[in-house]
C-alpha positions as CSV (number, residue, x, y, z in Angstrom):
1,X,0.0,0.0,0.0
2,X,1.6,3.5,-1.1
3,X,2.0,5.8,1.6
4,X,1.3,9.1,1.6
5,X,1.0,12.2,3.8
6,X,-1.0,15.0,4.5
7,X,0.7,18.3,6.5
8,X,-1.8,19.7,8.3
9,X,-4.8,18.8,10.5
10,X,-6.8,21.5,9.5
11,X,-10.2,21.3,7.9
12,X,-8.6,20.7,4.0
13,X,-6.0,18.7,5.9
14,X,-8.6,15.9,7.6
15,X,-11.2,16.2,4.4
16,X,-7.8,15.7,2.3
17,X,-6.7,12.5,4.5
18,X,-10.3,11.5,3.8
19,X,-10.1,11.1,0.5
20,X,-6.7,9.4,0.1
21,X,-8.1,7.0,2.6
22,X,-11.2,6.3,0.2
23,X,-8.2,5.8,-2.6
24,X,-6.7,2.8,-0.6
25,X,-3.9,4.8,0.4
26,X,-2.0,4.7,3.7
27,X,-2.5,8.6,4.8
28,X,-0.5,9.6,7.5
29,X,-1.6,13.1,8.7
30,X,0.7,15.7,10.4
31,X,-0.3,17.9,12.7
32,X,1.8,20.4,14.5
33,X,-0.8,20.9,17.7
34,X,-3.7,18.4,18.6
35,X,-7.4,18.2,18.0
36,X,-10.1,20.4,18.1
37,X,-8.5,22.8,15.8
38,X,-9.9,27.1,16.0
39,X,-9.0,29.3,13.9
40,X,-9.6,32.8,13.6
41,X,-12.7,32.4,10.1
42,X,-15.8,33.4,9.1
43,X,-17.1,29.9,10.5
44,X,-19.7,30.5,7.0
45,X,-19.7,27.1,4.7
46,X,-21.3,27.9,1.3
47,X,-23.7,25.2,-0.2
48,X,-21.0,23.5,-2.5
49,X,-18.8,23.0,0.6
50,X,-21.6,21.7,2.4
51,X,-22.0,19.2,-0.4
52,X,-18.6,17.9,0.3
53,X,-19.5,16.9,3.7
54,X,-22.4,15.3,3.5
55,X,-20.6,13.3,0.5
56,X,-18.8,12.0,3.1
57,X,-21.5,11.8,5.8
58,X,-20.7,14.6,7.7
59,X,-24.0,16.2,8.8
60,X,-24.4,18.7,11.8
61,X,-27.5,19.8,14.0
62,X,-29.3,22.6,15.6
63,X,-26.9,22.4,18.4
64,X,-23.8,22.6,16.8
65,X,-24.6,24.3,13.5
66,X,-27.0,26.5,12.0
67,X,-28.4,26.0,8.4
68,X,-28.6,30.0,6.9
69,X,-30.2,30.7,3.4
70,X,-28.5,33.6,1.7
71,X,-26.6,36.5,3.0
72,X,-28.2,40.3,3.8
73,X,-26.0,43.0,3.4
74,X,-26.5,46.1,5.5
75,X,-25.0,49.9,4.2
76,X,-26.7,52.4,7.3
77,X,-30.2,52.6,5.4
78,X,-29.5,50.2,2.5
79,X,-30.3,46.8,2.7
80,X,-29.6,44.0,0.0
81,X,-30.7,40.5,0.4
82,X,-29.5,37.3,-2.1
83,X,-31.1,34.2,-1.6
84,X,-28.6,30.5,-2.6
85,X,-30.5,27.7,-4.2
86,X,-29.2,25.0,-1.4
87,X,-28.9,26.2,2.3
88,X,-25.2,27.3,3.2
89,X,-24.2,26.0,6.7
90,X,-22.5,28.5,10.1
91,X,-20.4,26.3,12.4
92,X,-17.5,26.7,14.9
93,X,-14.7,25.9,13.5
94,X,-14.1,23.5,16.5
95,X,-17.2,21.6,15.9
96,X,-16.2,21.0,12.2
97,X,-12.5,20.1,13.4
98,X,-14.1,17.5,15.7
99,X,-16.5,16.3,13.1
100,X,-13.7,15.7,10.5
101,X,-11.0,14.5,13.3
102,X,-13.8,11.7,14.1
103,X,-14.5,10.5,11.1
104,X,-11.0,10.4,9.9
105,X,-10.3,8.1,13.3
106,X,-13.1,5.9,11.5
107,X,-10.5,4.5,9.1
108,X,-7.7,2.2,9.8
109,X,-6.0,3.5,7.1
110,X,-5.4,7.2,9.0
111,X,-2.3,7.1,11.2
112,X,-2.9,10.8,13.3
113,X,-0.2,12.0,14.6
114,X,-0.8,15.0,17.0
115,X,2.4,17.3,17.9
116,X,4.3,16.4,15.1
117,X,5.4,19.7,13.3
118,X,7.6,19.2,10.1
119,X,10.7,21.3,10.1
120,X,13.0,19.7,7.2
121,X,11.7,18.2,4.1
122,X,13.9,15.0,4.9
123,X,11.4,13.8,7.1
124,X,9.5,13.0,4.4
125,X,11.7,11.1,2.3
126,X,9.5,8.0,2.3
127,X,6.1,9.5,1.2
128,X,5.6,9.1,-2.5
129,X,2.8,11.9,-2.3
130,X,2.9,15.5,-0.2
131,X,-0.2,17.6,0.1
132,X,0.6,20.4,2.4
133,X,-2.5,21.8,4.1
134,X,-0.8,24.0,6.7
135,X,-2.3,27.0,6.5
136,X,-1.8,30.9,5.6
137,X,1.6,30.5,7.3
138,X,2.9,27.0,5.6
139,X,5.8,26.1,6.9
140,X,5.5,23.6,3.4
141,X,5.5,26.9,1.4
142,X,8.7,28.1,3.3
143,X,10.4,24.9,3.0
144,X,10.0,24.6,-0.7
145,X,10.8,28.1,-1.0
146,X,7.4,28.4,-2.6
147,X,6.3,31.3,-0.9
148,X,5.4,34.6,-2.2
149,X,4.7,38.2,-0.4
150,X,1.6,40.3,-1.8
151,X,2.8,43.8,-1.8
152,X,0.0,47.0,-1.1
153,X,-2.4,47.1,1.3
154,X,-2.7,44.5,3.6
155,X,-6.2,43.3,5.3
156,X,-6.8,42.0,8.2
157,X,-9.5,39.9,10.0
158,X,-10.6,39.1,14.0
159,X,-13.9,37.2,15.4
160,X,-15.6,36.5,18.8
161,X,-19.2,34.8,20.0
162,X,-22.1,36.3,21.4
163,X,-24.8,33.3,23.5
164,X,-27.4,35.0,21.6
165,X,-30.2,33.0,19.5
166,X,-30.1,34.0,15.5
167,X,-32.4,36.4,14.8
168,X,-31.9,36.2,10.9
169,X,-31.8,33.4,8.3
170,X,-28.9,35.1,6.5
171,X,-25.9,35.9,7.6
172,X,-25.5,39.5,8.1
173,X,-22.8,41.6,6.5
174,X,-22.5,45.4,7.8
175,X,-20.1,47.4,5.8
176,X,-18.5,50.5,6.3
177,X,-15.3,52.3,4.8
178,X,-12.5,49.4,4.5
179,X,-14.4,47.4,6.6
180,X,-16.9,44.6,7.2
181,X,-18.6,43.2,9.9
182,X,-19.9,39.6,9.8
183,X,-22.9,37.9,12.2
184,X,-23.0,33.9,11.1
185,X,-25.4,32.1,13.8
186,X,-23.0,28.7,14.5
187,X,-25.8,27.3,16.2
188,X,-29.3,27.4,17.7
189,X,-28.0,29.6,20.5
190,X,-24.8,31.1,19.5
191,X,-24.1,33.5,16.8
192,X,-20.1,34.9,15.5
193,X,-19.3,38.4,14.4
194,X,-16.1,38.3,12.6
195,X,-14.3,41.5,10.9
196,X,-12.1,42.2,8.3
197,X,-10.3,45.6,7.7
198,X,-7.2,47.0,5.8
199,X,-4.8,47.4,8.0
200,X,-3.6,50.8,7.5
201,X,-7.9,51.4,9.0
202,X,-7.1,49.9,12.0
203,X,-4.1,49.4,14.6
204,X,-3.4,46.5,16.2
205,X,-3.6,46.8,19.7
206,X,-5.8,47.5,23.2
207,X,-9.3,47.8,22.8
208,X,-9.2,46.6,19.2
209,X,-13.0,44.8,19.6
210,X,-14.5,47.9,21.1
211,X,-13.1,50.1,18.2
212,X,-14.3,48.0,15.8
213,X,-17.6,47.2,17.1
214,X,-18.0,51.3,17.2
215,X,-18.0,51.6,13.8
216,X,-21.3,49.8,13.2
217,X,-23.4,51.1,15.7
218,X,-26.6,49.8,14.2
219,X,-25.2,46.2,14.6
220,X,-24.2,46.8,18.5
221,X,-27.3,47.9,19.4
222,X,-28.8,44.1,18.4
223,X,-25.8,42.9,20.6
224,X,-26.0,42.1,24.6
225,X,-22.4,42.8,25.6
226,X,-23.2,40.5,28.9
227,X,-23.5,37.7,26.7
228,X,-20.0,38.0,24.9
229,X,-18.0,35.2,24.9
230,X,-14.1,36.1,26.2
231,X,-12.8,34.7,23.0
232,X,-11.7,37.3,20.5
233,X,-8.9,36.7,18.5
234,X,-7.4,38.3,15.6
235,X,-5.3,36.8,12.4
236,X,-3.6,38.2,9.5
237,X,-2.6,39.7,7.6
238,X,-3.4,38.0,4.3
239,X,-0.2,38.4,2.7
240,X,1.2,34.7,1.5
241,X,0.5,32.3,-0.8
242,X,2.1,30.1,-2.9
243,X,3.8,30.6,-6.4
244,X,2.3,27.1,-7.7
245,X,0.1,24.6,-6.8
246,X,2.3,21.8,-7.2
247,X,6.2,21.5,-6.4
248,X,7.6,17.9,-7.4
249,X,5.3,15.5,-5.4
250,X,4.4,18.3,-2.8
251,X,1.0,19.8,-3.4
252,X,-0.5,22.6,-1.7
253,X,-4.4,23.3,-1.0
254,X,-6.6,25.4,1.1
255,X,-4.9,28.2,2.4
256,X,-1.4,26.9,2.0
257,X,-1.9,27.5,-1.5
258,X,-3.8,30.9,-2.2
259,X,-5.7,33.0,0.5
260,X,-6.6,36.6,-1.1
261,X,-9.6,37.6,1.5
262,X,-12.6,35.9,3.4
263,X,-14.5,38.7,2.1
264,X,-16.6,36.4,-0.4
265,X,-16.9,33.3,2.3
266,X,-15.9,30.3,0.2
267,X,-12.8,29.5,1.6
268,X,-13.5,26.0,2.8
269,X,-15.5,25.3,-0.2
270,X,-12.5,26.1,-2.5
271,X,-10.5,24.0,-0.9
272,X,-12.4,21.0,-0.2
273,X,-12.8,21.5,-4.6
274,X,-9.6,21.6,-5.4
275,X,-8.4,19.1,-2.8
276,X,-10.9,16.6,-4.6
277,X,-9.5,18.1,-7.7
278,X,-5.9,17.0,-6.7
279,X,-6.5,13.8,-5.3
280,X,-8.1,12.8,-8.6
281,X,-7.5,10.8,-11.4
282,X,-7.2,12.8,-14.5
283,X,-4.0,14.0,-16.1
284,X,-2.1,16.6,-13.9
285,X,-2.6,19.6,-16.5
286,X,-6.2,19.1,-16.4
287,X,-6.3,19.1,-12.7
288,X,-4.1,22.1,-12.5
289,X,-6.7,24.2,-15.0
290,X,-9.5,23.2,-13.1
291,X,-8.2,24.6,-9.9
292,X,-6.9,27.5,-11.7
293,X,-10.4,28.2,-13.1
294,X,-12.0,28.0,-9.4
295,X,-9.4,30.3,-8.3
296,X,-9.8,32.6,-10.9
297,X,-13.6,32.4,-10.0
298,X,-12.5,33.6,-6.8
299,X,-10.1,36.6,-7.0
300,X,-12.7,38.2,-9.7
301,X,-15.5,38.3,-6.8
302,X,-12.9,39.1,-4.0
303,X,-11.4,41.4,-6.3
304,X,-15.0,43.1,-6.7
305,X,-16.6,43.1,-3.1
306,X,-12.7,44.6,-2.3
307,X,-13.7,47.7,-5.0
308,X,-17.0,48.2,-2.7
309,X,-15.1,47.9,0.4
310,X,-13.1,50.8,-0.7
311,X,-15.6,52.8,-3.0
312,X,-19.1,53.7,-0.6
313,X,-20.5,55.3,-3.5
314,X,-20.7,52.3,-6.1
315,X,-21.4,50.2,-3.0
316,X,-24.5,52.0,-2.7
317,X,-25.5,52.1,-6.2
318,X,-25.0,48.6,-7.1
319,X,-27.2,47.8,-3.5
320,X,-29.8,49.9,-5.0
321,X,-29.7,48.1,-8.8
322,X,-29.8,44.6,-7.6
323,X,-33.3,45.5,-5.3
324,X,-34.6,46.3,-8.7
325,X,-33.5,43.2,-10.2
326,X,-33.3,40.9,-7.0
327,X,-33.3,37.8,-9.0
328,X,-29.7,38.6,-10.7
329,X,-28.4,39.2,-7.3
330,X,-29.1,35.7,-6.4
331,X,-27.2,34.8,-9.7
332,X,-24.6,36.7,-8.3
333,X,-23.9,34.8,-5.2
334,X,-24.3,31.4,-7.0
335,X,-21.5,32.0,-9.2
336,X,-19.7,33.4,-6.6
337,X,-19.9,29.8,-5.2
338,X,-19.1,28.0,-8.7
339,X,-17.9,24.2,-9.3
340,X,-16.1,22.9,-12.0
């Protein structure tokens, strides 16, 4: 049985594993800390990601998850609301760790191996396959000297939980100039507001929640700020990624390979895609274009919503042409989600 390994015990890294497994491979899994995994997200699954999972039978509840229906974003007075054809799923990141983490112990063919960070490529000698799922800050990428620096502006992202029910079917998005505010219910009684902001908008530092928070005053006034949860954490910035997706038998997915901006929410969905993409059968060109063609997908709607982050004005206008044409805006948001 060929042995191969995946670096990483993320999300993309246990789905990855999962797949190998289903190949008949031997997948040995590396992960630097143990299991649950956070991470500082969106905790949003769009509909194709959600698809993924239950391909696998992964399937949540009310009490750990919290199926949403479109997304409602929210400019002052301006409201804009897109509906997805399939229901989109909000969930801890710890709950999906733990969901993936078990299933993976399922199969005998998973060897998990907890504290086990990879600091030379030697240690890998006997693997005939690499698929490097370590994150914004792969330690693969440096390795391999794979790694590339985005220059310009720089964004930025943070998150905590509120123990407050969901009061909307959508997640919420509440913009304001260079930067977003995000409520994703994660469960029947617990909701997440995440941010992202350019850096240069923002310094890092004390009080960084509270001066966020103040710049969307109509969202704190739905908040109870006895019911936050101590557990804001920032991450970023966004500024790595990897020259190619493949480097001799080392492959990269998820955010190990390209991470522009959570501002469009399909970040697990892309790279559950393109790790079924890679762990495929066809030819190695064709797999490569497909992947490309996702990402490309990708930066062109990050690339957009960025433009409305910056510009308030065409923000506003485009808000008030799609609730003319409400049906194209729906459109919108499933392309923004495409599969190949």
């Amino acid at each position: 049985m060929d042995k191969v390994a995946v670096i990483g015990g993320g999300p993309i890294g246990l789905y990855t594993a999962l797949l190998l497994s289903q190949k008949g491979l031997a997948v040995h899994l590396f992960e630097k800390g143990t299991w649950p995994r956070d991470k500082v997200c969106g905790q949003g699954i769009m509909p194709s990601g959600v698809h993924k999972l239950e391909e696998l039978d992964i399937k949540f509840n009310h009490l750990n998850a919290y199926a949403f229906n479109g997304i409602k974003y929210i400019d002052n007075d301006l409201e804009l609301i897109g509906f997805f054809k399939k229901n989109a799923l909000g969930v801890k990141r710890e709950e999906l760790s733990k969901a993936l983490y078990y299933k993976c112990k399922e199969h005998k063919s998973i060897f998990l191996h907890p504290n086990s960070k990879i600091t030379e490529l030697n240690a890998l000698k006997d693997f005939k396959e690499i698929y490097a799922c370590d994150g914004l800050h792969s330690q693969m990428r440096k390795l391999t000297k794979n790694e590339k620096v985005r220059t310009g502006q720089k964004r930025m992202g943070a998150r905590f939980h509120v123990s407050l029910s969901p009061w909307s079917q959508q997640v919420e998005v509440y913009w304001a100039h260079k930067l977003e505010a995000y409520v994703t219910p994660v469960s029947n009684q617990v909701i997440e507001v995440a941010f992202l902001w350019y850096q240069d908008q923002f310094q890092a530092g004390a009080q960084l929640k509270e001066r966020l928070l103040e710049s969307f005053p109509k969202l704190f006034k739905k908040l109870e700020q006895d019911k936050f949860l101590d557990d804001f954490k920032a991450y970023g910035p966004f500024d790595r990624y990897s020259k190619k997706i493949k480097d001799g038998n080392i492959t990269f997915l998820g955010d190990a390979y390209y991470f522009l901006d959570g501002i469009t929410g399909e970040g697990l969905s892309l790279g559950f895609k393109s790790a079924e993409i890679m762990t495929g059968e066809q030819a190695l060109f064709i797999k490569k274009l497909r992947v490309r063609a996702l990402y490309m997908n990708y930066q062109l709607w990050v690339n957009l919503a960025l433009s409305l982050s910056r510009h308030p004005r065409l923000r506003r206008l485009l808000f008030k042409v799609f609730n003319l044409i409400p049906s194209q805006f729906n459109r919108v948001l499933s392309l923004n989600d495409l599969s190949l």
